[in-house]
DRENDO-1510 file (C-alpha; in Angstrom, 1 decimal, always signed):
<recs>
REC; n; res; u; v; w
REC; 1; UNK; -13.4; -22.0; -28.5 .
REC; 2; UNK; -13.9; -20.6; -25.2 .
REC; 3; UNK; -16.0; -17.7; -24.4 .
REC; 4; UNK; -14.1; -14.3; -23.3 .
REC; 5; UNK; -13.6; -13.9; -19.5 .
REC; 6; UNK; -13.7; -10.7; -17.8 .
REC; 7; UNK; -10.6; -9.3; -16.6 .
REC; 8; UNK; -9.5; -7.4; -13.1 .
REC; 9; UNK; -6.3; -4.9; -12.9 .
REC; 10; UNK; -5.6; -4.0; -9.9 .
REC; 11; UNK; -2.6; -1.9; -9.0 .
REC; 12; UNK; -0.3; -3.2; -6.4 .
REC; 13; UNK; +2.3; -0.7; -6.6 .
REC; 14; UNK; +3.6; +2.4; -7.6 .
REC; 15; UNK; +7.2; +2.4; -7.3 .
REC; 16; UNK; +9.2; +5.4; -6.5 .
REC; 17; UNK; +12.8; +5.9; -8.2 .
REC; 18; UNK; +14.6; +5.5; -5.0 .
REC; 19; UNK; +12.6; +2.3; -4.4 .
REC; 20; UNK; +14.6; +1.3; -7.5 .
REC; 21; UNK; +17.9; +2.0; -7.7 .
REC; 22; UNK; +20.0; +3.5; -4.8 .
REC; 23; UNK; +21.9; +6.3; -7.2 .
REC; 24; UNK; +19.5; +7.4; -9.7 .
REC; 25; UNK; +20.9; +6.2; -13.3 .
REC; 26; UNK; +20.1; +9.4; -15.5 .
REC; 27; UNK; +20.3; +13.1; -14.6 .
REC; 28; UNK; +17.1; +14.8; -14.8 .
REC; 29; UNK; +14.4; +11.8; -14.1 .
REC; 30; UNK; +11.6; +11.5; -12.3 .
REC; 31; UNK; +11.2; +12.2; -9.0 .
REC; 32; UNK; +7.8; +11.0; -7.9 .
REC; 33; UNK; +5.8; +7.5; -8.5 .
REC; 34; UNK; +3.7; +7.1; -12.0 .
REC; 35; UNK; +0.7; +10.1; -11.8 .
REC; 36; UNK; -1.6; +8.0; -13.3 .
REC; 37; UNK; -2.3; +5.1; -11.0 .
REC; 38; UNK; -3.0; +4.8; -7.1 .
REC; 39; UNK; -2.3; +2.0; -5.4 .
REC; 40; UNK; -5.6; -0.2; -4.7 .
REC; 41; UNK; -7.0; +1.4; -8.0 .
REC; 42; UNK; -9.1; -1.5; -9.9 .
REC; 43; UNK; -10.4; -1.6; -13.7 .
REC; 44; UNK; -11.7; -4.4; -15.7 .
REC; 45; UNK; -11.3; -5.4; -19.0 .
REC; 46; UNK; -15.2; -6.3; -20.5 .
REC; 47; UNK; -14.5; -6.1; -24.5 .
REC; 48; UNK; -10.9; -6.8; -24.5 .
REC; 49; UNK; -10.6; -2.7; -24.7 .
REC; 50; UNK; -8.1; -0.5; -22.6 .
REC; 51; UNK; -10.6; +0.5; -19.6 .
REC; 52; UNK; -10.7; +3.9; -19.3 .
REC; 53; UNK; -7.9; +6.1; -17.5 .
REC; 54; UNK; -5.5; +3.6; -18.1 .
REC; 55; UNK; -2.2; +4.5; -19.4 .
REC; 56; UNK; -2.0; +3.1; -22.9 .
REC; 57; UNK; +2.1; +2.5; -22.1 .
REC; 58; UNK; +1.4; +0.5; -19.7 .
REC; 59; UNK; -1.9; -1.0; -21.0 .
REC; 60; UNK; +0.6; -1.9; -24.0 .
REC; 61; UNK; +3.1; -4.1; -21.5 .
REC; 62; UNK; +0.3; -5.9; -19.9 .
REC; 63; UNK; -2.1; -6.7; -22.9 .
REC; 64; UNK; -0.6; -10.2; -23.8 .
REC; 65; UNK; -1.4; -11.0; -20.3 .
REC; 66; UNK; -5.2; -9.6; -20.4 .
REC; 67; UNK; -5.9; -11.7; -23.5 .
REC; 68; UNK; -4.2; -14.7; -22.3 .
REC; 69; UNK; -6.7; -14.5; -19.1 .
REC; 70; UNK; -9.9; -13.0; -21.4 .
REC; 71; UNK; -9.7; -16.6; -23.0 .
REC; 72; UNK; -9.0; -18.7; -20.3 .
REC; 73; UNK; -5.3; -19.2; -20.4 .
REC; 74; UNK; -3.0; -19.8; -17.1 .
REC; 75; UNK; +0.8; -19.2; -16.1 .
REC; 76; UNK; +1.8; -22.4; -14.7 .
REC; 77; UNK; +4.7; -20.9; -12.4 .
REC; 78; UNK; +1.8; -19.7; -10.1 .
REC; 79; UNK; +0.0; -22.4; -8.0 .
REC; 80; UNK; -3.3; -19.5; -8.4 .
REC; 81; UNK; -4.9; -20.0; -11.7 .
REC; 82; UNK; -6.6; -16.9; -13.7 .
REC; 83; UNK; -3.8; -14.7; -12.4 .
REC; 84; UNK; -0.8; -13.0; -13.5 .
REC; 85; UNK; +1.5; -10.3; -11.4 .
REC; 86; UNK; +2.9; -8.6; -14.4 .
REC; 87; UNK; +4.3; -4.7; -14.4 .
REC; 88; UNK; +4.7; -2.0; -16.8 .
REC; 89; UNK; +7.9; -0.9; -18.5 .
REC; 90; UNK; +8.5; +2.3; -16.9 .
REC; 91; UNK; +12.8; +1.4; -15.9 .
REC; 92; UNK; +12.4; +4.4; -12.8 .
REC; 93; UNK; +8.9; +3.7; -11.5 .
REC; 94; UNK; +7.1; +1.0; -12.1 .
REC; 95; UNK; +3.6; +0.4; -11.5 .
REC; 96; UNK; +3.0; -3.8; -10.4 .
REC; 97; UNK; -0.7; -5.0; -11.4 .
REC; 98; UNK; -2.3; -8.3; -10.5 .
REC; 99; UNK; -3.8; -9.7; -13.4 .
REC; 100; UNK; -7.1; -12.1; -12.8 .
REC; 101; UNK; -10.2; -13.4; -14.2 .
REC; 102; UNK; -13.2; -12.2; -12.9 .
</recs>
């Protein structure tokens, strides 16, 4: 079995609504991007834990990915092994994270 790699998120993108949808689909949503993440923000993943700060909605969308890097597994749609672009679920603003060993 393969030892457990060390992880790097690093945020991408924080979507605004707009950047989304022309007319927003629900009365009353969001206005700005995600308050929790800046773009260029990094964290890594040493235990396999949520690293700290981290939204745990969006920890909970990306997590199969984190493992599947942690121990060494690939997506073989990208050319790049040991990385994943992967998002959270937030419909209005989503935040876009690359995924990678380090």
């Amino acid at each position: 079995m393969s030892k457990p790699r060390r992880v790097k998120i690093t945020v991408l993108k924080c979507m605004r609504p707009e950047e989304v949808f022309k007319e927003p689909p629900v009365k009353g949503g969001p206005k700005e991007p995600c308050p929790v993440f800046k773009e260029g923000q990094v964290f890594y993943v040493e235990d396999g834990s949520m690293p700290e700060g981290f939204c745990t909605w969006a920890w909970n969308d990306i997590y199969k990915v984190v493992l599947t890097l942690r121990f060494n597994g690939d997506f073989p749609w990208y050319e790049e092994r040991g990385v994943m672009i992967c998002c959270c679920t937030d419909g209005l603003r989503p935040v876009i994270f690359r995924v990678e060993r380090a």
